[in-house]
N, C-alpha and C positions, 0 to 999 in steps of 0.2 A: 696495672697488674703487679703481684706481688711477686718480686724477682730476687733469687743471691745471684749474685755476677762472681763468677768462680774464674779469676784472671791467670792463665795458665801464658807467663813473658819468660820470651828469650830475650835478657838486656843487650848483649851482643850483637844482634840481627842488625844488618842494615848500618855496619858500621859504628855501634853504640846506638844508634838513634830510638831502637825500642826502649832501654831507658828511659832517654826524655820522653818519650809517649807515654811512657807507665807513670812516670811523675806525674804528668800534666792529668792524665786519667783518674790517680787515686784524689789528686787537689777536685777534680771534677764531682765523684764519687761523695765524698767529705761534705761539700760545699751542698750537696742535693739530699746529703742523709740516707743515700742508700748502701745495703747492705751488702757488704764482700769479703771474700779470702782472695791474697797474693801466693802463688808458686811460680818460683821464679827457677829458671834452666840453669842448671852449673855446670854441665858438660853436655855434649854432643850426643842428642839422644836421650836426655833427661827429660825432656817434658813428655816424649813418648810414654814414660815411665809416671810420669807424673797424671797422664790422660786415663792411662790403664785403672793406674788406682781409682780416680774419680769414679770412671767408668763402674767399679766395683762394688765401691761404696756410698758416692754422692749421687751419680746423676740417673735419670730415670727420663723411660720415654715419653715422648707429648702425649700419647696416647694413657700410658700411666696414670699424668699428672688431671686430665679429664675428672678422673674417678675417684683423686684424694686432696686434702685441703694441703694448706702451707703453701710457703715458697717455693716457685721452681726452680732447682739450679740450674744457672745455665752457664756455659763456658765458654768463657772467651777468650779467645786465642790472641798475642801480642805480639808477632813479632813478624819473616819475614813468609812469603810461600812455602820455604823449606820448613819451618816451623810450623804452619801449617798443614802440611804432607804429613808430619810426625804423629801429629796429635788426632787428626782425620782418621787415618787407618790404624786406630782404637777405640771408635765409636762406630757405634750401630749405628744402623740407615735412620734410626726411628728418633735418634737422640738429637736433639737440636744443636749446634753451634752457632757462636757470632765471631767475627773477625775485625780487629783492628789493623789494618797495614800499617808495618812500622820495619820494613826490609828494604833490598836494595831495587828490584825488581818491581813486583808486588801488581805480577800480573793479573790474580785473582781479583782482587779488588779494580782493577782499571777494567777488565771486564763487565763488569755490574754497575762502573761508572760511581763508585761511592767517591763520595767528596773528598777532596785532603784536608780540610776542619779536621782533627779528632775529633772535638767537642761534638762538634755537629755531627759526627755520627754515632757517637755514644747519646746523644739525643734524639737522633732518629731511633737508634736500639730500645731506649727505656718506652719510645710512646707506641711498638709493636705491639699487638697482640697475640697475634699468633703467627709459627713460622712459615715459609715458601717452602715449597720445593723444585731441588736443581740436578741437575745431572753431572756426578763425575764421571772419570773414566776409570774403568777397573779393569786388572789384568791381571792374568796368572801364566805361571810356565803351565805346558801342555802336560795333563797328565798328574798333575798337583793340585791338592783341595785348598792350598793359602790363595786368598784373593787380596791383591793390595789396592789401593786409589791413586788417584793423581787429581790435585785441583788445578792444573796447567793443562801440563803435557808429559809425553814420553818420548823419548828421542835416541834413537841409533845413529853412530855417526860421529858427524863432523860437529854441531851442537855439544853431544856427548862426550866428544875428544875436547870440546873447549872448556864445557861446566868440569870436567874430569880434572885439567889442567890448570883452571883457575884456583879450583877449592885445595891441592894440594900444592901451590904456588906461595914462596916465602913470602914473597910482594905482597898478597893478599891481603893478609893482616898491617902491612906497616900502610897502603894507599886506605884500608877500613879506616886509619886512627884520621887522617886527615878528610873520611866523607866524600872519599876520592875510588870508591867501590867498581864502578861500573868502568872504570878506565883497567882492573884487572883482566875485566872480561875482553875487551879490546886485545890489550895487550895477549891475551891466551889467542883472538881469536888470528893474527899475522904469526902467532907460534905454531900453531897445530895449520894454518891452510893448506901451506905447502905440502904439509907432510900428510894427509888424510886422502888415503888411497881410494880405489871403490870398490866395492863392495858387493856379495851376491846376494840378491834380497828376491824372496819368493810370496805373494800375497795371494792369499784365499778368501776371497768374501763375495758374498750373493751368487756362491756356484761357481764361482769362478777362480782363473788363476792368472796372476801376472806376475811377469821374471823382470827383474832388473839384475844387468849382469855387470855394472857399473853406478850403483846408487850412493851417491855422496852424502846426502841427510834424508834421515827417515825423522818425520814427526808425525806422533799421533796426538792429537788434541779436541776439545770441544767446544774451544772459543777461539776468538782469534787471535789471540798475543800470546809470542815466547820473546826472550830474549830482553825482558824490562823493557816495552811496550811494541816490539817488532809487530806488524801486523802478516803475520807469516801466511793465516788461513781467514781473511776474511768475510768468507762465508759461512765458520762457524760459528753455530748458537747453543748456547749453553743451557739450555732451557729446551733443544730439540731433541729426542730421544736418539741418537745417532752420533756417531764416531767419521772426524775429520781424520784424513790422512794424506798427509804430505810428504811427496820424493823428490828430491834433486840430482841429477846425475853427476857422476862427473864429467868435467867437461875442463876443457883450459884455461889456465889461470886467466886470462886476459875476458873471455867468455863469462869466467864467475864472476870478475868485479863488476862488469857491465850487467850482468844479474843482481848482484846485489843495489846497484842504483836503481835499478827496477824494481825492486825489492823497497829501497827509499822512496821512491812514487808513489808506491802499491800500484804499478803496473807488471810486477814478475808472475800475474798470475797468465798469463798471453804468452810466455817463453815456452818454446817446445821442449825446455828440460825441468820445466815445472811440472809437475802432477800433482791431479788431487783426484780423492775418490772418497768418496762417504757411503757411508752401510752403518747396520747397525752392529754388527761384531767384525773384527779382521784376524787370521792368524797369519804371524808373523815368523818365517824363518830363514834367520840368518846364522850361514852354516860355518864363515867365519869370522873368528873372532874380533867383537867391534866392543868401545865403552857404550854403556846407556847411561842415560841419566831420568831421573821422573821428579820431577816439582825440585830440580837443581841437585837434588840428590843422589850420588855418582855410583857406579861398579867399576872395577876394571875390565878389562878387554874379558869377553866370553862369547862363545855361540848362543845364539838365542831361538827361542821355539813360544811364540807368546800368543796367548787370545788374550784379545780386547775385545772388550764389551763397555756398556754405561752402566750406573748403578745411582738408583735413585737418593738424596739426602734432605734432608732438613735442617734447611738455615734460618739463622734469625735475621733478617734484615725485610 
């Protein structure tokens, strides 16, 4: 098939390591004679900017390309989830994407089970033909026409208090330079436990309503990995039309560690301070003020009023 691969890399991500991906990538490109353009991310929220354009001017939907000749442009994204979040929610459902994992985490991709070869999955890429489709999760505040995505998860909380405290943590950047990334999150997650009170959280879905009047982490997600490969909800499927939701109480510190070994078994789905509930949309209101985070992505502390729902997309893989 006749392809442009339009490489939209965050060099940064992942501790530098998308770099070396994009190296190894363009030597791969070169080496097979196929045709591409490099945009590479300078600041925080640049490839957003850089997806938009394409969106504007390059890329067109699968359904478009059916009914005109040339290459398709197709984009592919370099670097880690959060870079991936950016560049997603500025394409249309109909526009196809492909994903190179090259972050710290890189949840998305251990979801789907793609290989850690690069090579080999930009080799799996060139012999598609046409794209899948998969299910993110999309939400909005209640009452607002902006719809955003999440290729992970979304999370109130305790989560939210750690991706919040990691991403604005000096450390962050000096444990990045040594490849030493996931030991920030650690570190964030013995700074924020103590301190991550609970929370009044109110859930509406399928008719119904359920109060938590002490809820320590809220996730909503539609696969099973947060946390750079946690299997937090392992009965969700990403390919099921339906939205995964996971609560944790609070409970005493001695009680959460012996949850979280549970949690390292994947037996914390049997604790009585575990929940999960699946539907296809939830609204979410939390009346005080918690961080979110969605695909690593941080706010500060606010009230929240949120529907979730799925929203279908088109991948290339």
């Amino acid at each position: 098939m006749n392809i442009h691969y339009h490489l939209i890399i965050n060099p940064t991500a992942g501790g530098n390591k998308a770099q070396k991906t994009a190296d190894r990538l363009i030597s791969f490109l070169q080496a097979e004679k196929l045709v591409y353009s490099l945009y590479y991310s300078d600041y925080p929220q640049h490839e957003a900017k850089i997806a938009s354009y394409l969106k504007e001017h390059t890329l067109r939907s699968w359904q478009d390309y059916q009914n005109q000749n040339g290459p398709f442009p197709l984009v592919v994204v370099v670097g880690g989830d959060g870079t991936l979040h950016q560049v997603i929610n500025q394409l249309k459902a109909d526009i196809p994407f492909a994903y190179i994992p090259a972050g710290t985490g890189n949840d998305f991709a251990r979801n789907l089970t793609m290989p850690k070869d690069i090579e080999q999955i930009f080799k799996h890429l060139t012999a598609i033909q046409q794209p899948q489709t998969i299910n993110l999760l999309a939400y909005q505040v209640e009452e607002s026409q902006q719809i955003s995505v999440c290729v992970n998860n979304l999370g109130i909380g305790l989560d939210a208090n750690i991706v919040y405290t990691t991403n604005h943590s000096k450390a962050k950047n000096s444990l990045n330079r040594f490849n030493l990334s996931s030991f920030s999150y650690i570190r964030s997650l013995f700074s924020v436990l103590f301190k991550q009170a609970g929370f009044s959280l109110q859930i509406e879905y399928n008719g119904q309503k359920k109060n938590f009047s002490q809820a320590f982490l809220c996730t909503v997600t539609n696969h099973p990995y947060f946390g750079g490969g946690v299997k937090i909800a392992p009965m969700a499927d990403v390919y099921e039309n339906k939205v995964d939701l996971v609560v944790v109480e609070r409970i005493a510190i001695v009680k959460i560690f012996y949850l979280i070994i549970l949690l390292l078994l994947q037996k914390h789905t049997h604790s009585k301070y575990f929940h999960h509930l699946k539907s296809e949309q939830f609204h979410l209101i939390s009346s005080s003020p918690q961080y979110l985070q969605a695909d690593g992505e941080d706010e500060a502390p606010a009230a929240h009023n949120l529907i979730i729902t799925t929203r279908k997309q088109l991948f290339w893989y």
